[in-house]
C-alpha positions as CSV (number, residue, x, y, z in Angstrom):
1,X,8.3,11.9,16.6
2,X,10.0,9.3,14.9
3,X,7.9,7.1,12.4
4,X,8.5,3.7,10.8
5,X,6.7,2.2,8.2
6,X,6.6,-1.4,7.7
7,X,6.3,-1.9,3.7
8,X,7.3,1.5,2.9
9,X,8.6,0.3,-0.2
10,X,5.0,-0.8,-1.1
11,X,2.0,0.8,-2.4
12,X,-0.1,2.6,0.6
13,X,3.5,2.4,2.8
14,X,4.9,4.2,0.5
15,X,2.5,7.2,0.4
16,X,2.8,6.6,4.3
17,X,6.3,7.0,4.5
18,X,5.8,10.4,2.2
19,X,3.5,12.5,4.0
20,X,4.5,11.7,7.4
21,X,8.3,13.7,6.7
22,X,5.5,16.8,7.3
23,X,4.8,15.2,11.0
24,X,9.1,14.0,12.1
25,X,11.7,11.7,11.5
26,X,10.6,9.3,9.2
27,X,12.5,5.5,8.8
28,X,10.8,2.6,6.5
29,X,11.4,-1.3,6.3
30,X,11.8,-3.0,3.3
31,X,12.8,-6.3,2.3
32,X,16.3,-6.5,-0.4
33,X,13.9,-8.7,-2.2
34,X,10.4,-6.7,-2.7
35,X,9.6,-5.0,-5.5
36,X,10.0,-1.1,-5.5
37,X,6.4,1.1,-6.7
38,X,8.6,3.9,-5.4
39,X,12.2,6.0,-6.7
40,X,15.0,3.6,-6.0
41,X,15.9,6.3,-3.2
42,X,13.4,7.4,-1.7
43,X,13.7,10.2,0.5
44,X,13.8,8.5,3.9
45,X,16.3,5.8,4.8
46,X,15.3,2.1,4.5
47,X,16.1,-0.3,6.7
48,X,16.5,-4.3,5.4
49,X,14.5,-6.1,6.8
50,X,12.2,-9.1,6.6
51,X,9.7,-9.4,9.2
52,X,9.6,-12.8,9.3
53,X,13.4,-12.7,11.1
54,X,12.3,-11.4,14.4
55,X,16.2,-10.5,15.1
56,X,16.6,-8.4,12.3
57,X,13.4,-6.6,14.2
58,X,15.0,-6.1,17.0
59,X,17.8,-4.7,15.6
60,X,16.0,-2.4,13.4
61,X,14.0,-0.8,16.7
62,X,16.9,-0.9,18.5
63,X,18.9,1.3,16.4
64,X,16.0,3.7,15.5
65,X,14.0,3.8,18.8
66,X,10.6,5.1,17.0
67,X,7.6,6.4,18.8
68,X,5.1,4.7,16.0
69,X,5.2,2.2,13.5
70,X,2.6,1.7,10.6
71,X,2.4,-2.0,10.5
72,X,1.0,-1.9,6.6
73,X,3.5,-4.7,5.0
74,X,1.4,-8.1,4.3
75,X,0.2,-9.8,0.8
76,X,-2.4,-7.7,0.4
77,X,-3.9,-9.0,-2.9
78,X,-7.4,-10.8,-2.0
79,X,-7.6,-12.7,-5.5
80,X,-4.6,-14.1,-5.6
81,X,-5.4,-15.0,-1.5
82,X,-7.5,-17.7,-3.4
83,X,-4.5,-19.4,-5.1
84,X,-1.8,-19.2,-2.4
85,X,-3.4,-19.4,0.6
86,X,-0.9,-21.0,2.9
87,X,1.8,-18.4,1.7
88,X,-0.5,-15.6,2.6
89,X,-1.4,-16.3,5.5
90,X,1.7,-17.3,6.9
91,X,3.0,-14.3,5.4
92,X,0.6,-11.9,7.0
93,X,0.2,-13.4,10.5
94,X,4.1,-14.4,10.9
95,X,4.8,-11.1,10.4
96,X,2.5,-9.5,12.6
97,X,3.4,-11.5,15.6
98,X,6.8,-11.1,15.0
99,X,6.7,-7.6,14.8
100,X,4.5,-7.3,18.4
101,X,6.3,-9.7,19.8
102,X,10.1,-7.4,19.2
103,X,8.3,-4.1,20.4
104,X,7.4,-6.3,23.4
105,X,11.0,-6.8,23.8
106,X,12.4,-3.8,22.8
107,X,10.1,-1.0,23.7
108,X,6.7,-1.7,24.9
109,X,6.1,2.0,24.8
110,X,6.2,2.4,20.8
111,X,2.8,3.0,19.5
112,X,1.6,0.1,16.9
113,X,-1.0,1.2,14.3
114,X,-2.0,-2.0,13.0
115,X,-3.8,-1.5,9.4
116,X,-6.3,-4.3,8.7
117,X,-9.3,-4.2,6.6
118,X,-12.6,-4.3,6.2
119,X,-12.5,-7.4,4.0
120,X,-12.5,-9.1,7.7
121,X,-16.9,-8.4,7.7
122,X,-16.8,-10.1,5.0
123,X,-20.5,-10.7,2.7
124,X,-23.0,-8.4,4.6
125,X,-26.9,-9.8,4.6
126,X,-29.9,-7.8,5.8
127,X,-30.4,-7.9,9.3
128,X,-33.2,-6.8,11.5
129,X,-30.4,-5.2,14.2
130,X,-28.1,-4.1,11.9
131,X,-28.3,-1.0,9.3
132,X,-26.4,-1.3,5.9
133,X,-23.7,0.5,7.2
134,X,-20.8,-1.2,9.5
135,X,-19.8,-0.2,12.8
136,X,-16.8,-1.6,14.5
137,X,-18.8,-4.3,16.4
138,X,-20.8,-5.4,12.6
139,X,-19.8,-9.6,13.1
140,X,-16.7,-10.8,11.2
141,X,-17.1,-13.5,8.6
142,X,-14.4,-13.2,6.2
143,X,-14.3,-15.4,2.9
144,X,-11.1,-14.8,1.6
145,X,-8.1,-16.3,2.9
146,X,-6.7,-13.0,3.1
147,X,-9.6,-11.3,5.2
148,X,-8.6,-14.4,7.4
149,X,-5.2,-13.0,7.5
150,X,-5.9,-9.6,8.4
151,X,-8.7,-10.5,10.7
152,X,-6.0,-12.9,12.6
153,X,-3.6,-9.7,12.4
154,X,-6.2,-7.8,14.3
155,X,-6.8,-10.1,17.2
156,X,-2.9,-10.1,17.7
157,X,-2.8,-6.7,18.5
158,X,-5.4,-6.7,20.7
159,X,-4.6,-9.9,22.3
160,X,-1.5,-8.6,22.8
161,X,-2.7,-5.1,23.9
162,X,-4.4,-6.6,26.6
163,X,-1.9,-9.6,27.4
164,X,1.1,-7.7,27.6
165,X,-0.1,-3.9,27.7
166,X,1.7,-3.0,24.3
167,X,0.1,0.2,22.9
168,X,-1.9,-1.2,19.7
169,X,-4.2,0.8,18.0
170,X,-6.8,-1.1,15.2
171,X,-8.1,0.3,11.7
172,X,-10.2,-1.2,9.1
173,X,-10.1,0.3,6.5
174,X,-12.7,0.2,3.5
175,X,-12.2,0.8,0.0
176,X,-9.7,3.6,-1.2
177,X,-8.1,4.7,-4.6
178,X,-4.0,4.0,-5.0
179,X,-2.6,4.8,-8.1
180,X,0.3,2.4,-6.8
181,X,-1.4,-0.4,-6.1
182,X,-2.3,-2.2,-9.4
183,X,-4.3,-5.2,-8.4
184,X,-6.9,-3.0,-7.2
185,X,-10.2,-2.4,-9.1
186,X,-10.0,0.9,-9.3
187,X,-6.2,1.3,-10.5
188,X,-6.3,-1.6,-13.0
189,X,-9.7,0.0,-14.4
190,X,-7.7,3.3,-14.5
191,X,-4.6,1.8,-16.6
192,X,-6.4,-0.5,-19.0
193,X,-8.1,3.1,-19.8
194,X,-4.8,4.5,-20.2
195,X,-3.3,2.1,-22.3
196,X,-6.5,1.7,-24.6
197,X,-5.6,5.8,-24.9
198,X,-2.1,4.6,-26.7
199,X,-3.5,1.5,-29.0
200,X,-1.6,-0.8,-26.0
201,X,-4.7,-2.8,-25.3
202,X,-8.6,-3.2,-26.9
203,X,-10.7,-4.1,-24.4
204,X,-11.0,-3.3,-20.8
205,X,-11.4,-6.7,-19.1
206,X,-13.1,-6.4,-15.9
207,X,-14.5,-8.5,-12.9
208,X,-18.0,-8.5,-10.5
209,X,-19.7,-5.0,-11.6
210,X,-22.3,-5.2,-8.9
211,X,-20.3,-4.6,-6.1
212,X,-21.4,-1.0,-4.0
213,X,-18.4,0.2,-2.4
214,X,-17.6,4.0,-0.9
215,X,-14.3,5.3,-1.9
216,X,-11.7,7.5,-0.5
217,X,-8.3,9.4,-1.9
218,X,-5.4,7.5,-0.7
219,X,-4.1,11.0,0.8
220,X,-6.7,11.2,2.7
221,X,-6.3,7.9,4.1
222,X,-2.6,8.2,5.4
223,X,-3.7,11.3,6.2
224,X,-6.3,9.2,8.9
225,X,-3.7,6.6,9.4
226,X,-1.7,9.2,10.7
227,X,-4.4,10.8,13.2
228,X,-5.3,7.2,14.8
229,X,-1.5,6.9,15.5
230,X,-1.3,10.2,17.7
231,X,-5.0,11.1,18.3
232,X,-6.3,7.3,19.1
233,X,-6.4,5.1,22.0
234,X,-4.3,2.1,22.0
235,X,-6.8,-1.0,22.3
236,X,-9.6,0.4,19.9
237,X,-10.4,-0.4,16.4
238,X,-11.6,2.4,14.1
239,X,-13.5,2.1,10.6
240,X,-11.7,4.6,7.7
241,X,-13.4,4.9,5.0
242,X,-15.2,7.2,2.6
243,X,-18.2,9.4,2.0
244,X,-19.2,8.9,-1.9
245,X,-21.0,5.5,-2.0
246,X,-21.5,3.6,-5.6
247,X,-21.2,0.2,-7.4
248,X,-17.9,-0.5,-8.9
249,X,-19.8,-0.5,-12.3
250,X,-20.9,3.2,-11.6
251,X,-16.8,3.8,-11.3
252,X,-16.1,2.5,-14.5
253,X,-18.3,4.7,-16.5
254,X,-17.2,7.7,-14.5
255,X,-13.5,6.3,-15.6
256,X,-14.9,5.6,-18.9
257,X,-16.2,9.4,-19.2
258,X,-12.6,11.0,-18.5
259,X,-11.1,9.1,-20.8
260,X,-9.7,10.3,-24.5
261,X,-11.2,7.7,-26.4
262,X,-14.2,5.3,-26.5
263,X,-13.6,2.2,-24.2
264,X,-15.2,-1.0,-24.8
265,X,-15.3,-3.2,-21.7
266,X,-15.8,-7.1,-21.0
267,X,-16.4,-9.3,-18.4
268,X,-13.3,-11.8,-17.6
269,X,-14.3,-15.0,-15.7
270,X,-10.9,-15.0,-14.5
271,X,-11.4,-12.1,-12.3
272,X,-14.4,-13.3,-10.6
273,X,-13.5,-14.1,-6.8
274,X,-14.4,-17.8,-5.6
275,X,-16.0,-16.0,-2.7
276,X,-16.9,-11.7,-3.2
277,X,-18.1,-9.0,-0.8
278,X,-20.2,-7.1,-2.4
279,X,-21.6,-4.6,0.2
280,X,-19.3,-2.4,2.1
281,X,-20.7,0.5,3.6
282,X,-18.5,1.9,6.5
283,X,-19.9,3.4,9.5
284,X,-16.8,5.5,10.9
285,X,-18.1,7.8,13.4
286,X,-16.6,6.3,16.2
287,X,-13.1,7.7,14.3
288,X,-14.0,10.9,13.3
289,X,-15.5,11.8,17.2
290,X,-12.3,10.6,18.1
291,X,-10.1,12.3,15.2
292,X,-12.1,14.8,14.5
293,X,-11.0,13.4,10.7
294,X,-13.2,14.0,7.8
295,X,-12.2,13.0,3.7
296,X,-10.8,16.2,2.0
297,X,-10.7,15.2,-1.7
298,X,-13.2,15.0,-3.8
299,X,-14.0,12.0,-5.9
300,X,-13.8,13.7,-9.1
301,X,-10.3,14.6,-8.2
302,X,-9.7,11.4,-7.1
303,X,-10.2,9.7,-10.1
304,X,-8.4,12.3,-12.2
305,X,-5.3,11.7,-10.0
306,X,-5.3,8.1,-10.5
307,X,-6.1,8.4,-14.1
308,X,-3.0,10.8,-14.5
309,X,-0.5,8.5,-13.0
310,X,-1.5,5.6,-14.9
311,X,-1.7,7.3,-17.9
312,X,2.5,8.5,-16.7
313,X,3.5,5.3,-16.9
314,X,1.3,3.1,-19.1
C-alpha cells in the first residue's frame, strides 16, 4: 500500500502519517507555508503542496500513484471559525473539491478517507425518536461555520462517490485527545496545567464546563482512520468515537488531580463560543460491525500522555 496524508505536517496528520509506516509506503502533503507540530524531517517524504492549486495535485498523485489518501488538512479550529468565517470555509471546501476533483482525473481508483466531524450534528435536543446517542443518520444542524465546512466536505465525497464512482469513504469523528493540537480543550487544559507546574502561568482560564463529551486516545483514532481506509466501504459514513463519557468539567479535575501543584481555575468570557454543542454522544456501531474496531487506551493513560507532552515542551 502506498499512503498519503493531506496535512501530515499538522496535528492528527501527523500522528497519521506515523503509525501508518507500520501498514506501507507512507508520503504526506504539506504546504512550504504551514506551521510544523512535527521534527523538521519527519520520517516520510513531504510533498509541497497547497491544495487549493489543483495542478500541483495532480502532480503530486501522479508521481506517487497512492492507493489511499487521509484527506485530514482543513482549518480545523471551531472558535476561531467564528471570526474568520469566509477564510475557513473557503479553506476547507476549496480544498476538498479540489483534491476529489484530481483523483477523478488522475486515478479514480485511489481510496479517499474523507475525515469530517461530528461538529456537523451540531446542538442535540431531546427527541421522542432519537436516543442521546448519535447514529450516522442523527439530522445535521451545524452552528459553527466550521461544522458548515466539514459538513459541505462530506456531501462532496459522496456527491462525488455517487456522481463520478470515486471510492470515498466518510468519518465523523467525535471528541479525541491530541497532545498536538493546542486549540483543543483538552490539550490547552493540559498545558496551562503544565506551565502553572513551572510558575509560567497562575490561573487556568477556561471556557463552557457543562459540555458532556466521550473521549478517545488519538492512537486509537488513526488507528480507526486507518481500518475505515482498508476495511470500509466507499460511499458510507462511519461515527469514531470513544467509550468513557463525561462533562469537560469532570476532565479538568481529573487533569487537576495529576498535576504537581494546586491549580486554580477561571472562567474566560473569551472562550465561550457564539454558538456551543454541548451533547455529543456517539453511537458507532455501524463502524465497529464493520471494523471490528474497538478503543484500546484507557483514559487514565490518556490523560497522562497528554499531560507528559505538554509538560515536554511547556
Amino acid at each position: 500500500m502506498r499512503h498519503l496524508v493531506t496535512g501530515a505536517l499538522g496535528s492528527g496528520g501527523s500522528y497519521m502519517a506515523e503509525y501508518l509506516l507500520k501498514h506501507g509506503e507512507v508520503h504526506g502533503l504539506g504546504r512550504w507555508h504551514t506551521s510544523r507540530t512535527v521534527a523538521e524531517k519527519p520520517a516520510y517524504p513531504i510533498h509541497e503542496c497547497d491544495l487549493s492549486d489543483l495542478p500541483s495535485i495532480c502532480r503530486v498523485l501522479e508521481e506517487v500513484s497512492p492507493t489511499h489518501i487521509y484527506h485530514l488538512a482543513s482549518h480545523a479550529n471551531v472558535r476561531a471559525s467564528f471570526d474568520n468565517p469566509s477564510a475557513v470555509l473557503r479553506n476547507n471546501i476549496d480544498c476538498t473539491l479540489n483534491l476529489l476533483e484530481a483523483v477523478r482525473v488522475v486515478d479514480p481508483n485511489i481510496i479517499v478517507l474523507l475525515c469530517s466531524s461530528s461538529e456537523v450534528y451540531g446542538q442535540v435536543h431531546a427527541k421522542a425518536n432519537y436516543s442521546q446517542s448519535l447514529d450516522e443518520a442523527w439530522p445535521k444542524n451545524p452552528v459553527s461555520p466550521y461544522a458548515v465546512s466539514k459538513l459541505t466536505q462530506d456531501a462532496l465525497g459522496y456527491a462525488w462517490f455517487k456522481s463520478f464512482g470515486l471510492r470515498v469513504i466518510r468519518t465523523r469523528m467525535f471528541t479525541y485527545l491530541n497532545p498536538r493540537r493546542a486549540d483543543l480543550f483538552a490539550t490547552s487544559f493540559a498545558m496551562q496545567v503544565a506551565r502553572i507546574e513551572k510558575g509560567k502561568q497562575n490561573i487556568l482560564k477556561h471556557g463552557n464546563l457543562r459540555s458532556v463529551r466521550t473521549v478517545l486516545d488519538v492512537r486509537d483514532a488513526v488507528r480507526a482512520y486507518h481500518l475505515a481506509a482498508t476495511k470500509g466501504i466507499p460511499g458510507e459514513v462511519y461515527n469514531i468515537g470513544g467509550s468513557h463519557t463525561m462533562t469537560v468539567e469532570d476532565f479538568l479535575i481529573t487533569l487537576m488531580g495529576m498535576a504537581k501543584c494546586d491549580i486554580v481555575a477561571k472562567e474566560d468570557p473569551k472562550l465561550m463560543r457564539p454558538a456551543d454543542v454541548t451533547l455529543q454522544i456517539p453511537d458507532c456501531q455501524f463502524f465497529l460491525k464493520r471494523t471490528g474496531w474497538r478503543p484500546e487506551i484507557s483514559f487514565e493513560e490518556s490523560v497522562a500522555f497528554l499531560l507528559d507532552h505538554c509538560r515536554s515542551i511547556a
